[in-house]
C-alpha positions, 0 to 999 in steps of 0.5 A: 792701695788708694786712697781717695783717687790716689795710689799710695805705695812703692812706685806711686808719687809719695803721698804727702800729709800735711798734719795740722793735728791740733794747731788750730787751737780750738778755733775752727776758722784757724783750722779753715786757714790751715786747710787753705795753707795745706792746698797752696803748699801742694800737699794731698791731705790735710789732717786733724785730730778727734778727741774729746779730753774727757774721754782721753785722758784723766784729770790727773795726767801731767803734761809731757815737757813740750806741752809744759813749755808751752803753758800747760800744766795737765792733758786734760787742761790742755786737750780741753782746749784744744777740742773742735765739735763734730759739727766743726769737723763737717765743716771742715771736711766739707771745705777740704772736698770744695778745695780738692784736698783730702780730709784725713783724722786721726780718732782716739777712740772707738766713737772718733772713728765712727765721727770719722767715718761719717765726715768722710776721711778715706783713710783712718790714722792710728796714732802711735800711742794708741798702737796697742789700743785693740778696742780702737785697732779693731774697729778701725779696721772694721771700717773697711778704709786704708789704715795709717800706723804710726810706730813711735815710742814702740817697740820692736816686739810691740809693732810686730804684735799690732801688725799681726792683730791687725792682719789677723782682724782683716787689714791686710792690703790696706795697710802703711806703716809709718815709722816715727820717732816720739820726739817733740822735735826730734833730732836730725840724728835721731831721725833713723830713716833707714828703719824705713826700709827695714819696716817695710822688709819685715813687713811687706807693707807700704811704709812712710814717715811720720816726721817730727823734725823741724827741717824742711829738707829730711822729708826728700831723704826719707823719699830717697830712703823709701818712703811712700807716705810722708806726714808732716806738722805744720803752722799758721805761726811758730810762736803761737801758744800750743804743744805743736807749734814749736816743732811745725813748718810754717805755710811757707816752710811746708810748700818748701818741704813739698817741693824737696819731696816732689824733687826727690821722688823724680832724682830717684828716677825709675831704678832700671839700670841702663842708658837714657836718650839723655845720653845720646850726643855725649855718647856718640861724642865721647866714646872712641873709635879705632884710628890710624896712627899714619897713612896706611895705604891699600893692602896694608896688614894691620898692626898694633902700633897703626892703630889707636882709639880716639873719641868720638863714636861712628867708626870701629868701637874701642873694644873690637881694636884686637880684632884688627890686628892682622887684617888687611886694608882694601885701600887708603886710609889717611892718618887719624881716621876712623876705621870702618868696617868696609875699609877691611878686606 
């Protein structure tokens, strides 16, 4: 599928979001500074996040333990001040057009995706927790636009269940699924990349990594480990007052993530088994040929003991030795010299 001008899926260049989510913290000129950390690191998206507090949670929520960490002791206190207008939003994806990058979102509810749509994003984001949203599933799908699902904190039956309602409403070959541990951060050895490869199996769908580690090399291992779509929180500054500061790659941490990426799509190769034209010299160098032991002169039949195989390539392969045996020679071969086949009579 694409996305924007870009292909997005099992061998196009693994698409890389830098997710910028909230750590902006309500300030739009934060936000304008991370869209400009997001192009100088090489991703091809930047993304943030729509919501009005009011809307998402109620007064009572607590705070989870992350976001407690860092200060807050409601959602609502926290999401109140994390909110950026519409008009913020424009702004932004106006600056994302003029820098050449992708403005992506992701809406927490049915209007969000309309404000979404209308700013541009040629993707829509559903996040994990709104998996079985069915309200905001449904007219996300209606917008017609590539949809990017994440499945953290879901079950197997439950991501099953989302697929089909969303295949069923019309989604289908505009689908990623994005596999996704709810952890914040999420252990090294809580990672599961391998659910990569079984997400896409049983689903048939381009799939990717929604990652919430803090290691700057485990999105090349999700590339190795099938991945077409990586997404990746990021920060002006690790010790900034926020819920995501803490588990987010700093400017230059994110070009690192990129390039380890980058470096890992072009080791995986093309996947067809056989030799490159890289292999040529060592090759013809290091293959053997048949050699003779001694001098043999014209008219000598062959035997096993006048023969061996040394390298390097040019004369009679190593394999076809046995086929010597018995032959006669129709002139004079001098010791250690490669046979050839019209040395034979």
């Amino acid at each position: 599928m694409r996305i924007a001008d870009r292909l997005v899926g099992p061998g196009a260049p693994v698409y890389i979001v830098a997710e910028a989510g909230v750590n902006h913290d309500g300030d739009p000129q934060r936000a304008l500074a991370l869209v400009d950390a997001a192009v100088q690191a090489g991703a091809d998206a930047v993304k943030f996040q729509v919501f009005r507090a009011s809307e998402l949670v109620t007064s009572q929520a607590e705070a989870a333990g992350y976001q407690r960490a860092a200060g807050f002791g409601t959602q609502m206190e926290m999401f109140s001040r994390l909110e950026l207008s519409g008009q913020s939003f424009a702004q932004l994806a106006e600056y994302c057009r003029k820098r050449r990058i992708a403005f992506l979102a992701t809406p927490f509810s049915v209007s969000d995706v309309d404000q979404v749509v209308r700013f541009g994003a040629p993707a829509i984001k559903i996040a994990s927790s709104d998996l079985n949203n069915v309200r905001l599933l449904r007219r996300a799908v209606e917008t017609g636009l590539p949809l990017i699902v994440s499945t953290g904190a879901a079950t197997a039956a439950e991501i099953r269940q989302s697929v089909e309602w969303l295949r069923a409403w019309g989604a289908d070959g505009r689908l990623i699924l994005l596999h996704c541990v709810s952890c914040y951060p999420t252990p090294l050895e809580a990672a599961n990349l391998r659910a990569i490869g079984t997400l896409e199996t049983e689903f048939g769908v381009p799939c990717g990594f929604s990652d919430h580690t803090t290691s700057t090399q485990i999105g090349a291992w999700a590339v190795a480990a099938g991945a077409c779509l990586l997404e990746k929180h990021f920060t002006l500054d690790r010790r900034a007052r926020g819920p995501d500061h803490a588990m987010s790659l700093e400017p230059a941490e994110l070009a690192d993530y990129v390039q380890m990426a980058r470096q890992a799509e072009k080791a995986l190769g093309w996947g067809q088994v056989g030799m490159s034209t890289l292999e040529d010299e060592v090759r013809r160098l290091a293959r053997r040929s048949v050699v003779s032991t001694r001098f043999l002169p014209a008219g000598t039949v062959l035997s096993a003991q006048m023969l061996t195989v040394k390298r390097p390539a040019g004369g009679i392969p190593a394999d076809r030795l046995d086929e010597l045996i018995g032959r006669r020679l129709r002139r004079d071969v001098p010791p250690d010299t490669l046979l050839s086949w019209d040395m034979l009579a």
